[in-house]
N, C-alpha and C positions, 0 to 999 in steps of 0.2 A: 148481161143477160137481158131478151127483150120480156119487159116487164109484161106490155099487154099479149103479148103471144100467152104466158102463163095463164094469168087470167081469162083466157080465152078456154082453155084447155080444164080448166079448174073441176067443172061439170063432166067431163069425161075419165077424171080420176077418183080412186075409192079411197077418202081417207078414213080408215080402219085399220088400229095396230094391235099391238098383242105386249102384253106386262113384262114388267122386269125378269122377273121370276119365268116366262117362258123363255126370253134369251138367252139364259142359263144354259137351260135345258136343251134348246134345238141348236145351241151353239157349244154345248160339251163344257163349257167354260163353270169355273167356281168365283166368287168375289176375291178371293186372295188371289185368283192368277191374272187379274186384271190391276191388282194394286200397282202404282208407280206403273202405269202404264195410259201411255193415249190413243185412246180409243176412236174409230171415225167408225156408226151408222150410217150405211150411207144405202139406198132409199130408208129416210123413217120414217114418214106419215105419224100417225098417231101413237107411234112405239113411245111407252114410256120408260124404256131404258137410259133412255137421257136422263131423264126427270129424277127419276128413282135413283140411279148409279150416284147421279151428283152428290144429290141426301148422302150418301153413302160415303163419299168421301173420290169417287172416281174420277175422273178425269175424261168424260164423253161429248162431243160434239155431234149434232145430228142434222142430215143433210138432206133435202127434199126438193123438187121442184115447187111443193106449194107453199113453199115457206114467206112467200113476197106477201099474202096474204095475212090479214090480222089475225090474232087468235078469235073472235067470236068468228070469223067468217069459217075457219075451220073446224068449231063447235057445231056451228049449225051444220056445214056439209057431212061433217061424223057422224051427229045424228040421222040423218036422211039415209045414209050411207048402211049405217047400222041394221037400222029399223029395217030394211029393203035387204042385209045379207040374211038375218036373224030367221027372214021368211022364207027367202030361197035356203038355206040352212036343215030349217025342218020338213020342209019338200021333201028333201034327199039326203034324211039321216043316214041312211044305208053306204053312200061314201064317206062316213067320215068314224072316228075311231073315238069310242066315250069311255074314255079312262078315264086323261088327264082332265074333263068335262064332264061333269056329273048329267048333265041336258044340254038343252037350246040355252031357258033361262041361266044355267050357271055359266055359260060361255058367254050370253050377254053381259051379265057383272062383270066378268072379266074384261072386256072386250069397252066398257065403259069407264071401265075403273084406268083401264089404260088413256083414254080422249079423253078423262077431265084431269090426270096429272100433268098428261101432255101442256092442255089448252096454261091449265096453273103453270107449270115449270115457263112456257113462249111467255105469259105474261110478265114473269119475275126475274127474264136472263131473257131475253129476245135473241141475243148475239150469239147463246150457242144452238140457233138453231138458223142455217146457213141454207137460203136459196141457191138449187144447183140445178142445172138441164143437164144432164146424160147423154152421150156419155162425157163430157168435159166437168172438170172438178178444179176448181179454182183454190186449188191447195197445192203449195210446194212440196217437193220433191221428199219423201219420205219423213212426212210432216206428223202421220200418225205409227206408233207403233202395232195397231192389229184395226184393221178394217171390216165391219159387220154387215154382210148386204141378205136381207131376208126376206122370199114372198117376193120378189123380182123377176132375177135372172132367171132362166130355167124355167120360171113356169109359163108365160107368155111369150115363149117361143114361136107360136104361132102367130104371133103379132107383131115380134121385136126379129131382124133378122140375124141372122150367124157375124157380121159383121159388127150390129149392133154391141151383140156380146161381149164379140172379143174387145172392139173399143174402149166398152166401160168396164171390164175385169182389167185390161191394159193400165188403165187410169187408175184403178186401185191399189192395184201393184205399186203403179211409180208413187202413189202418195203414202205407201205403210212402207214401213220399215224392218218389218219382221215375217208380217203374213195376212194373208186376203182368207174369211171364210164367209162361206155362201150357202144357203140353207135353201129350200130344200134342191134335191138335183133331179126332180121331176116337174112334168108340166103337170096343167090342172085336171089332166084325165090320172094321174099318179103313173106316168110313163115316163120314164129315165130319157134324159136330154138326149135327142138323135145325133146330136155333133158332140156329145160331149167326151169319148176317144180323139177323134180330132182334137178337139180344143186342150186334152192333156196331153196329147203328141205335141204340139205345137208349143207348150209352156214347157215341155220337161226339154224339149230341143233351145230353150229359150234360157234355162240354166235354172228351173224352179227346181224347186219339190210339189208334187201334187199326191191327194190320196181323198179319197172318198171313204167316211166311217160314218158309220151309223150315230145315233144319238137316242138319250132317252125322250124323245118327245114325239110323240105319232097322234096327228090331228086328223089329216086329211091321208087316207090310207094311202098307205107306199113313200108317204112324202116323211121317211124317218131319219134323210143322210144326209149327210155335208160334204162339201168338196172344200178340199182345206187346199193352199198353195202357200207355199212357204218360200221366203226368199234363201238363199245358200251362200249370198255374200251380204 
């Protein structure tokens, strides 16, 4: 990978993740159905599902473009990152869904609580946090048994093209060994993927299993489903 292209690019991405505890949740998953299982995150920016899972006894790996970077450098860019969603946030409470969020402020705890496990876990294990550019994954052939990509695909659609996609869900596939799930299947207006028929036409003609289900987790209205693909050999 070219290291300074990354760094080039560093300022144009938003590292802000989301807690162990909502991967759970927008991923339908329990801790016991992850046991004796290897896990690949793959965008994780600031997710501390790495962090957390490990503590736990998991088996998780987490994979980013900005991971060439120190952990303070991605302290500081979280914070920036933060402080600037937190604002745009309360602008336009009106799209987003305050259950599992009590406010702004209690989505900021959370939302911080996840970037300083992160920054801790990169300081104290560096290696399981694996610089990657998209769509290309420098992992062998069904290396992971269940693949987590969240707050990616799907919703920067209008920025990433159909091509794009298919590439890196392609790449995921061949690197898990059991099943690829992708959270949510709407872009950032909460509009369901416009290629995403096609893109299950093409994977079930390709010999998966696919299915779209809901989840308990509803942040950003509409964005409550997963598209789950499942290998069948």
């Amino acid at each position: 990978m070219n290291s300074e292209k990354v760094k080039l690019d560093l300022e144009k991405i938003i590292f802000i993740g989301r807690t162990y505890e909502e991967y759970l949740s927008m991923f339908a998953l329990s801790e016991n159905a992850l046991k004796n299982k290897r896990i690949l995150d793959c965008p994780a920016g600031a997710c501390s599902f790495t962090a957390v899972g490990r503590q736990r006894g998991l088996d998780i790996s987490a994979a980013d473009i900005t991971y060439s970077h120190s952990a303070d450098q991605l302290k500081n860019k979280g914070m920036k990152d933060l402080n600037h969603a937190m604002e745009n946030i309360d602008k336009a409470r009106e799209n987003y869904v305050w259950t599992y969020f009590s406010g702004v402020e209690n989505l900021r705890e959370h939302r911080m609580r996840a970037l300083e496990e992160t920054v801790k876990d990169m300081n104290r294990a560096k290696e399981n946090y694996i610089p990657v550019t998209l769509p290309e994954l420098p992992f062998k052939d069904q290396e992971f048994d269940i693949v987590l990509s969240a707050h990616f695909l799907f919703m920067y659609a209008d920025r990433m093209s159909e091509e794009f996609h298919l590439a890196t869900i392609e790449e995921m596939i061949r690197v898990s060994k059991e099943e690829v799930r992708i959270f949510p299947t709407v872009d950032l207006e909460g509009k369901r993927y416009e290629n995403m028929d096609r893109l299950i036409a093409y994977l079930t003609e390709g010999g998966y299993m696919t299915r779209e289900e809901d989840v308990p987790y509803e942040f950003q209205s509409s964005a409550n489903r997963m598209l789950i693909i499942k290998k069948t050999v």
